[in-house]
Each structure stands twice: as C-alpha cells, then as structure tokens.
C-alpha positions in Angstrom: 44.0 22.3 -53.1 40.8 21.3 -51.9 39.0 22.2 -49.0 38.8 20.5 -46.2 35.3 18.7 -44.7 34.4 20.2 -41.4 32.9 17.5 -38.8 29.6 17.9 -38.2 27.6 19.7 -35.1 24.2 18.7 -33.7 22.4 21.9 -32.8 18.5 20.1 -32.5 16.4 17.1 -31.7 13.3 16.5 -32.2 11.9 15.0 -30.3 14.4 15.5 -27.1 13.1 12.5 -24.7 10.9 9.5 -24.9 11.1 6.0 -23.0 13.5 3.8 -22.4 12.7 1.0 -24.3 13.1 3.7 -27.7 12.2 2.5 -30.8 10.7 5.9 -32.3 12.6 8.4 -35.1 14.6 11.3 -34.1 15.3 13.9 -36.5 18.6 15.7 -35.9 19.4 18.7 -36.8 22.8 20.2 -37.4 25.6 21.0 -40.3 27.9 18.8 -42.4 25.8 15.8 -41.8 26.6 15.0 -45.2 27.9 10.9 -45.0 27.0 10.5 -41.5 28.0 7.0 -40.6 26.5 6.8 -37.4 24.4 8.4 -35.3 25.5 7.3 -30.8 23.0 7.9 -28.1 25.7 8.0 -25.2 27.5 4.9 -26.3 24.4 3.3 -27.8 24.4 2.9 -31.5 21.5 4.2 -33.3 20.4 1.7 -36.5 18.5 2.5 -39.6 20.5 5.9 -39.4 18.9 8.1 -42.9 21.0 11.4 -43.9 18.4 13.5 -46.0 20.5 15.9 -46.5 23.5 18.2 -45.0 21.5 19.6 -42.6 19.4 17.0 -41.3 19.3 13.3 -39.9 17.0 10.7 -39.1 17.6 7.8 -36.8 16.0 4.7 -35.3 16.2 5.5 -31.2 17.8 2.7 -29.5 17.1 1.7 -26.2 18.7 2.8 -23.2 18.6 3.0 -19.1 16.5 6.9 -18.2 18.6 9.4 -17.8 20.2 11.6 -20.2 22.7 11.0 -23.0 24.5 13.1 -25.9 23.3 12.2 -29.5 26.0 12.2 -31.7 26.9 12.1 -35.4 29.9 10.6 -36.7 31.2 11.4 -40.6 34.7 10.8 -42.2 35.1 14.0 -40.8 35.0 13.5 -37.8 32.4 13.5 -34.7 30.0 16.4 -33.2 31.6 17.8 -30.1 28.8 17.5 -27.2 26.9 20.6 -26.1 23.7 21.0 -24.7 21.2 20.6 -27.7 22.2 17.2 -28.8 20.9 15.6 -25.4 18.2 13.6 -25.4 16.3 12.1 -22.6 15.2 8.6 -21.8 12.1 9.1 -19.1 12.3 6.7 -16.0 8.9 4.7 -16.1 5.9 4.6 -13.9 6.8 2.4 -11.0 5.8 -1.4 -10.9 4.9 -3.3 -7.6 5.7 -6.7 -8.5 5.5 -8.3 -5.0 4.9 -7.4 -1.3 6.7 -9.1 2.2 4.6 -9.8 3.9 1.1 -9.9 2.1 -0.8 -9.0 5.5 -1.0 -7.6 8.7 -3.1 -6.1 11.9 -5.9 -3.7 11.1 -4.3 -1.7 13.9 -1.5 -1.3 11.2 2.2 -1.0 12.0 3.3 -3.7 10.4 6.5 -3.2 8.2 6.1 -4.8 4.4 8.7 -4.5 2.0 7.7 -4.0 -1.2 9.5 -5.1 -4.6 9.5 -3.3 -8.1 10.8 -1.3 -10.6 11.5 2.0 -10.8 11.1 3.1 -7.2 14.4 6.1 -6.6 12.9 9.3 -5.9 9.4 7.9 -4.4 7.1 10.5 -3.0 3.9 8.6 -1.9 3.2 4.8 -0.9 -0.6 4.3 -0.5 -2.4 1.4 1.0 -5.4 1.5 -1.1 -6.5 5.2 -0.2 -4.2 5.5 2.8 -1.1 7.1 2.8 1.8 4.6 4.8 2.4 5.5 8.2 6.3 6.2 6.6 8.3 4.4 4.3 11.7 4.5 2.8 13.2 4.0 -0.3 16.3 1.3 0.2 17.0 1.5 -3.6 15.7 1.4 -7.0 13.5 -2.2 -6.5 13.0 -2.0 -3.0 10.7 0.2 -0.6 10.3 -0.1 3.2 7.0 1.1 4.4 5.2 0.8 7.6 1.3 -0.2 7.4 -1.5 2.1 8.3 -4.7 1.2 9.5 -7.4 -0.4 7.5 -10.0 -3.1 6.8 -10.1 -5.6 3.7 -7.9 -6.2 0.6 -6.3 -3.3 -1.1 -4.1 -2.5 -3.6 -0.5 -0.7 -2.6 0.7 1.7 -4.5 3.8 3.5 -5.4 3.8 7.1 -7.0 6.7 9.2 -8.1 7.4 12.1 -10.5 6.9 9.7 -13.5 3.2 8.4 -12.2 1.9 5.6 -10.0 2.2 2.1 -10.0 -0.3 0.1 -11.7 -2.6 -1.7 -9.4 -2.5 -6.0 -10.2 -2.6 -8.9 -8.2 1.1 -8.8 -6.9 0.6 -5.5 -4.8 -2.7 -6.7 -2.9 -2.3 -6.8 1.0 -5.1 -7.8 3.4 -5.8 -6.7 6.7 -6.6 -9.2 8.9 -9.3 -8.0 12.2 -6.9 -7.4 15.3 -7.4 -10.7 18.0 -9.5 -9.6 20.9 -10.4 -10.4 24.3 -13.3 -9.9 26.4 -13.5 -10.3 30.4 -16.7 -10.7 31.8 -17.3 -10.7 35.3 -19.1 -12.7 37.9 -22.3 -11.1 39.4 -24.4 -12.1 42.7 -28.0 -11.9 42.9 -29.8 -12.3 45.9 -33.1 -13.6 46.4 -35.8 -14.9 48.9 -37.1 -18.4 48.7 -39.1 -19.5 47.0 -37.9 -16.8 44.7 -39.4 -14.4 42.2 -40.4 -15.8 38.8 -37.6 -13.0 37.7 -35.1 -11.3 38.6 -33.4 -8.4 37.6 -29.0 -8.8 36.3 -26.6 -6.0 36.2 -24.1 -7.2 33.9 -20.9 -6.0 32.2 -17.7 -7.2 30.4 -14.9 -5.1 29.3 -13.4 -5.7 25.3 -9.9 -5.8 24.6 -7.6 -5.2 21.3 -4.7 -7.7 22.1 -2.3 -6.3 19.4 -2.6 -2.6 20.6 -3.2 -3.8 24.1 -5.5 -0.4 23.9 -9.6 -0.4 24.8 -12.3 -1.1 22.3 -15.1 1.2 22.6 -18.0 1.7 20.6 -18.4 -2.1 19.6 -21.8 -4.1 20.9 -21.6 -6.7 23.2 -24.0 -9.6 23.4 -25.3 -11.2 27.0 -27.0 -14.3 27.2 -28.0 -17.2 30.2 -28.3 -20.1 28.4 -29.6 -19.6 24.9 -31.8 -16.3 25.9 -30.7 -13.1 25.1 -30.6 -10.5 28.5 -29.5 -7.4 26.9 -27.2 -5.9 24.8 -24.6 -2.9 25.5 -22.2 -0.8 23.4 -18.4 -1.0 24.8 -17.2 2.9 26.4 -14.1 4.7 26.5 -12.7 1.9 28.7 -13.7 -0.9 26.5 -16.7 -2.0 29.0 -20.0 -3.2 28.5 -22.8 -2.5 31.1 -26.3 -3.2 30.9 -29.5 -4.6 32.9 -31.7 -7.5 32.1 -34.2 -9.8 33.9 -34.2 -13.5 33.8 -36.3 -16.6 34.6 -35.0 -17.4 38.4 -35.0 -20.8 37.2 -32.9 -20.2 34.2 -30.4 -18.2 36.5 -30.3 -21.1 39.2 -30.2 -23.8 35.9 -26.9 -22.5 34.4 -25.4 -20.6 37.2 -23.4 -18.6 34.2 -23.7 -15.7 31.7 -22.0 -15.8 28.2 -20.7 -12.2 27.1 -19.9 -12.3 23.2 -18.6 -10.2 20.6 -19.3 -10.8 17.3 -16.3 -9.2 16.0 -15.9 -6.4 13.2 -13.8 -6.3 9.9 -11.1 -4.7 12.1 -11.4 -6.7 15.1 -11.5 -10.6 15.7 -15.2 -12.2 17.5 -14.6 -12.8 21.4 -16.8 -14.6 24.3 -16.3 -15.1 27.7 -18.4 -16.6 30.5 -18.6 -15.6 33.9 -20.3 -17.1 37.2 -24.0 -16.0 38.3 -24.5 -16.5 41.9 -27.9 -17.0 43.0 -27.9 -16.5 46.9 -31.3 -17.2 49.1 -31.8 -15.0 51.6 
C-alpha cells in the first residue's frame, strides 16, 4: 500500500514584507512542496509560482492592500495550515497630499484646511512648511483636518507617519496671505502767533491694528507725511501706537490742514493709511 502524501507546511519567507503594489520573488520555504499548484497571499493568487524542489518555492508577489496576510501553498495534498512564519507583510506607503481646502489663509493662522491624500491613518505630524499645525486630526485614511499656524509666503504641507512623509508638489502648496490692517491717526492742534514762525514743531501719532486678531501691532514703522514731505517716522509699541515729533513749513501746515500716517505693510500684515486733521490756531 502506498504511502500517503502529507500537505505541505510553510515554515519561511524570504523576504517577509515589501509594498503594496508587489511584483518581487519570494522564496518559500517549507516541506512537501513537491507539485505545489498554487502559492495564496491571503486570498490573492500568486502567478509564475516555480517549485525547485521539495523544500522550496518561488513565487511572483501579487499585489495587495498593507497589512499582513498568510502565504500559502496548495498541493494535491492538500494546503499549509497558517502559523506565524508564512506571513508576509505589505508596507502602507509614504503618505501623498494630493489637494488642500482651502489653499490659503491669515498669516495670524487659525484657519482650518482640510487636506486630501493617501495613506494618512496613524498620522503623527502635519507641517506647514517648517511649522508644526496648530492641531490636526485624522478623519480617515484620505482625509486630515488641521488648523493653520502662523506664517509668511508659500509653503509646502506635509504629512509624516511611521512609513515617511509626504512628498512635497504642487497640490500641497498653501499661501499665507498678510493679515488686513488698520491704522487710526489722530488730529493734532498747533498753536501759533501771527504772522507765524517759518516752522513749527508736530507731535504726532497713530495707533496700527491687525483686523483678523483684533490684537495690537507693535514693532512695525509708521510713515508721517503733510503733503508730499516726510515729518518723521516712528516704530509702533506694545499698544500698536506710533509717536514721534517733526517740524514743518507753517505754510505747508496751514496749506493742507492734514497729516497722512501710512503703513507700508509687511509679508504678514496688509499696507494701511489714514489721515487726520492739523489745526493751525493763531493766537
């Protein structure tokens, strides 16, 4: 009576993970591979399956979704039970940013953009160029949450998990745009006695506003001019305001009877100008 064929076991792989999209040789290593007729990554069929011998074989790896599957081999036998050295691994890809809602904001930051991709379950870090988002959440596998940060420019945002980062192209750029401003400048008196000086001396201030934080702006320069000369220029405080001291032609001051404040405005922050009465009393 002849004996009968045992079914075959899988006790190796080599290699034991690779990407999703396969496509390289596995070697399989086992006993009574003898007639393998196919070789099943999960339920995935294997193709250009190669026995070499009873002990060993060679597959095409087919393409499959990451996570992790049992290799088996089937014979006439019968098929390899599952145990924990046939599994192989499909790795989950870098992430992809493929496109951004909306595609700009505030410099102030704060403003939520959803971002679309691949890949995105188990995200640890969304970056606006070099900045870390304020927070962000993960609503699925192609879709991320995240709230703004600060910043100035065009940058690339990024999406890092344990398989890498996101590639940076054109589909993941976002642009700050400079938060709108306003600037208050604010009337002034000067008293003189006819016929009047040939100058005289201004004390003038204005006080800069960011619109979209509703917060001061200090430490940006403000510009004061009657007419088309320049009086003197001061940098914004704590509070936002401007203060400094210049000397005019009385003429001039009695000509235009106003001051122009201006801003120029910043890569963060929009330009602003105001004008504000200048009262020329005789005494």
């Amino acid at each position: 009576m002849a004996e009968a064929t045992a079914p075959p076991t899988v006790t190796a792989l080599n290699p034991t993970h690779g990407p999703e999209a396969g496509g390289g040789t596995i070697t399989i290593s086992g006993t009574h591979l003898s007639g393998a007729q196919a070789v099943d990554f999960g339920t995935t069929p294997a193709i250009n399956v190669t026995v070499v011998n009873d002990f060993t074989v060679t597959a095409t790896i087919p393409a499959h979704a990451d996570g992790t599957v049992d290799v088996t081999v089937t014979t006439p036998a019968g098929t390899s039970a599952t145990n924990p050295a046939d599994q192989y691994t499909y790795d989950e890809p870098a992430p992809t940013v493929t496109a951004l809602n909306p595609t700009h904001g505030f410099a102030s930051g704060g403003t939520s953009v959803t971002i679309i991709g691949t890949d995105f379950l188990g995200a640890t870090a969304v970056t606006f160029g070099t900045t870390p988002a304020t927070s962000f959440t993960v609503n699925d596998d192609t879709s991320i949450t995240a709230t703004a940060p600060a910043g100035t420019g065009t940058v690339d945002v990024t999406v890092t998990t344990p398989a890498g980062t996101s590639a940076t192209n054109p589909a993941d750029l976002y642009t700050y745009d400079p938060d709108t401003t306003s600037l208050t400048a604010y009337p002034i008196v000067a008293s003189v006695t006819p016929p009047g000086p040939p100058d005289i001396n201004l004390d003038l201030s204005a006080t800069l506003t960011d619109t979209v934080t509703g917060q001061p702006a200090p430490g940006q320069t403000i510009v004061f001019t009657v007419g088309t000369r320049t009086v003197c220029t001061a940098i914004t405080d704590s509070t936002g305001t401007a203060t400094c001291h210049g000397r005019v032609a009385f003429v001039e001051a009695v000509r235009h009877r106003q001051y122009t404040a201006t801003f120029a405005g910043t890569p963060a922050l929009a330009p602003a100008t105001d004008t504000a009465p200048l009262v020329v009393i005789h005494t």
